[in-house]
Backbone as JSON, one array per atom type, in Angstrom:
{
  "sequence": "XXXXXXXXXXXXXXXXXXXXXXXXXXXXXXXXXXXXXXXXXXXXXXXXXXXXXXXXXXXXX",
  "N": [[-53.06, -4.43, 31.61], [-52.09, -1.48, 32.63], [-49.9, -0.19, 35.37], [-48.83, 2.73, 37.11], [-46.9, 4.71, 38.59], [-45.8, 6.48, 41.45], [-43.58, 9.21, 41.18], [-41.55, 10.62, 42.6], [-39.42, 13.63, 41.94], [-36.16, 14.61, 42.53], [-33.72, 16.31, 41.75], [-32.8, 18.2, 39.41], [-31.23, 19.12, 36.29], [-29.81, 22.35, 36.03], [-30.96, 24.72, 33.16], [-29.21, 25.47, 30.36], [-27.16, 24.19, 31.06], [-24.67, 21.93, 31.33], [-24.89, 18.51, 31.09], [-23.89, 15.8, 33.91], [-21.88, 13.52, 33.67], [-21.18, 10.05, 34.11], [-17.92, 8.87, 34.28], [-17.33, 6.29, 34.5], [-19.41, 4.37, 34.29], [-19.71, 5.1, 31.21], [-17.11, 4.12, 30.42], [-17.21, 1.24, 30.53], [-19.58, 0.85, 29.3], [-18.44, 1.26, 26.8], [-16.74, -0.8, 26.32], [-18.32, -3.11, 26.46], [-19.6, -2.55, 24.09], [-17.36, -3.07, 22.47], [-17.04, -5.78, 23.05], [-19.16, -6.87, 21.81], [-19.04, -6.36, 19.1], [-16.78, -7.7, 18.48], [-17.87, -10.21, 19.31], [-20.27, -10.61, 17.41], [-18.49, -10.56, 15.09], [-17.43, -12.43, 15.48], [-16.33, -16.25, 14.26], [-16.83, -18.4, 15.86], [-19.01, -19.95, 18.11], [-18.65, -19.14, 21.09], [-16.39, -16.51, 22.03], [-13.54, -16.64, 22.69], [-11.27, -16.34, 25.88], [-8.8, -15.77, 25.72], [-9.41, -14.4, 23.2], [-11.59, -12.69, 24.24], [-9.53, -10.98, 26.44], [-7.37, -10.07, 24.18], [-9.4, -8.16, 22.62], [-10.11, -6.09, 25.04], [-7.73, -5.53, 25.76], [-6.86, -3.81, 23.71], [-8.58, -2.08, 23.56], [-7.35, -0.39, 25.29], [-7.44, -0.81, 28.19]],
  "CA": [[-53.34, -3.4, 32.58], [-50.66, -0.71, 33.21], [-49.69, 0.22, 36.45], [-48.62, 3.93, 37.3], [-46.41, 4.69, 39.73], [-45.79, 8.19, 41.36], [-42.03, 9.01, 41.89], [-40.82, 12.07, 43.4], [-37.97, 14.65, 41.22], [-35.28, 15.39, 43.58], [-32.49, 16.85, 41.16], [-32.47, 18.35, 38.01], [-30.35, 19.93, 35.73], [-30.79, 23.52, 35.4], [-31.26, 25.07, 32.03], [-28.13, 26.07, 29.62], [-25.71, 23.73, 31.75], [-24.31, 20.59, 30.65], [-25.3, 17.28, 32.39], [-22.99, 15.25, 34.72], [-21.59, 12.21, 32.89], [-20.86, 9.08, 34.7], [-17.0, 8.68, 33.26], [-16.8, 4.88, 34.78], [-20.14, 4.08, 33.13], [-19.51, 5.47, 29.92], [-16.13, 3.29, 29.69], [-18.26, 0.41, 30.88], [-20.27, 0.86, 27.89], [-17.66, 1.42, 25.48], [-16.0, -2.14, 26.67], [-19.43, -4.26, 26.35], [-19.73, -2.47, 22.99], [-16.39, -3.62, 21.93], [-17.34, -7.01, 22.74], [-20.44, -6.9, 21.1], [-18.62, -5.94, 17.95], [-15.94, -8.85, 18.26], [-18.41, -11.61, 18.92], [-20.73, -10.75, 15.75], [-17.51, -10.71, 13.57], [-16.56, -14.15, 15.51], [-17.0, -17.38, 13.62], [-17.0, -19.58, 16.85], [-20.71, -19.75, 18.83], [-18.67, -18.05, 21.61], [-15.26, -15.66, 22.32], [-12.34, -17.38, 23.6], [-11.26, -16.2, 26.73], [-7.77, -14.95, 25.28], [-9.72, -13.36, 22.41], [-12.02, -11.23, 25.33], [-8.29, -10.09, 26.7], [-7.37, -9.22, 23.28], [-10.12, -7.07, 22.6], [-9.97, -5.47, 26.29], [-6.33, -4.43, 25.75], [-6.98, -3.39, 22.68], [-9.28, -0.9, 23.65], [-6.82, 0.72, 26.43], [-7.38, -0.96, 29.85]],
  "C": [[-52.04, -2.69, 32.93], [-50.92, 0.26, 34.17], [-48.76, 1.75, 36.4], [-48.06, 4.41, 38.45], [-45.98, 6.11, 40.25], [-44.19, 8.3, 41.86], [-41.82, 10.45, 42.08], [-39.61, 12.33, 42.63], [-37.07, 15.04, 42.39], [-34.18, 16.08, 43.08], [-33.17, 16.9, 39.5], [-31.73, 19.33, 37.74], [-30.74, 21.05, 35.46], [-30.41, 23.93, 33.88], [-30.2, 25.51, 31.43], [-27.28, 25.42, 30.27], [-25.67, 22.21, 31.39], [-24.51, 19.42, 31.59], [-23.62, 16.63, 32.28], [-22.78, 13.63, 33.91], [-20.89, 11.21, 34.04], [-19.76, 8.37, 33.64], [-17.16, 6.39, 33.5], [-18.32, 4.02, 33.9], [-20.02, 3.8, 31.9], [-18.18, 4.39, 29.53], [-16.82, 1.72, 29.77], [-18.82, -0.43, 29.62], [-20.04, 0.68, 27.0], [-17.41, -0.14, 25.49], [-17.24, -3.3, 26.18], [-19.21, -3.83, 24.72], [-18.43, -3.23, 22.31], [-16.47, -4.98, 21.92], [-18.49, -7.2, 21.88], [-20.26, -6.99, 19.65], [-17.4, -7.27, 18.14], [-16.66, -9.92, 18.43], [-19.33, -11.49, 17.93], [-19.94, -10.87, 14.79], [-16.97, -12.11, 14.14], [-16.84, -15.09, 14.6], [-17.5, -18.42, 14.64], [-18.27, -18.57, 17.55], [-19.85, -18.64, 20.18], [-16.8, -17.39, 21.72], [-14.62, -16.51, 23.51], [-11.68, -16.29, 24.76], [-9.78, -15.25, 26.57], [-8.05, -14.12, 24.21], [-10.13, -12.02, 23.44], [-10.55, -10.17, 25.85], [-8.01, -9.54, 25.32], [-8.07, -7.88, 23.03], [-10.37, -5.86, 23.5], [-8.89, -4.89, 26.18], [-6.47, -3.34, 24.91], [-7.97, -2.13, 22.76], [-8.32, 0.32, 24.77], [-6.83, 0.48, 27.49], [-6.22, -0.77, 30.55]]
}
């Protein structure tokens, strides 16, 4: 059974203008991805704690 919920629009973007990017998000994102991509190439079940810093510098923090 699916439920339907009514939500109210209070903002939108108008037409021909570029949407608002959430910069702290977006690095956020990048950072999980970077882990995401170093523990599938790990061999160990999980990421050593000085690897995670590795990879974190390594991106620019």
């Amino acid at each position: 059974m699916s439920v339907w919920r009514k939500i109210e629009v209070t903002c939108v973007t108008p037409a021909g203008c570029k949407t608002v990017q959430d910069h702290v998000a977006l690095a956020e994102i990048e950072l999980c991805g970077e882990l995401i991509i170093a523990a599938s190439a790990a061999v160990e079940d999980r990421l050593s704690q000085d690897r995670i810093d590795e990879v974190l510098m390594g991106v620019g923090l």
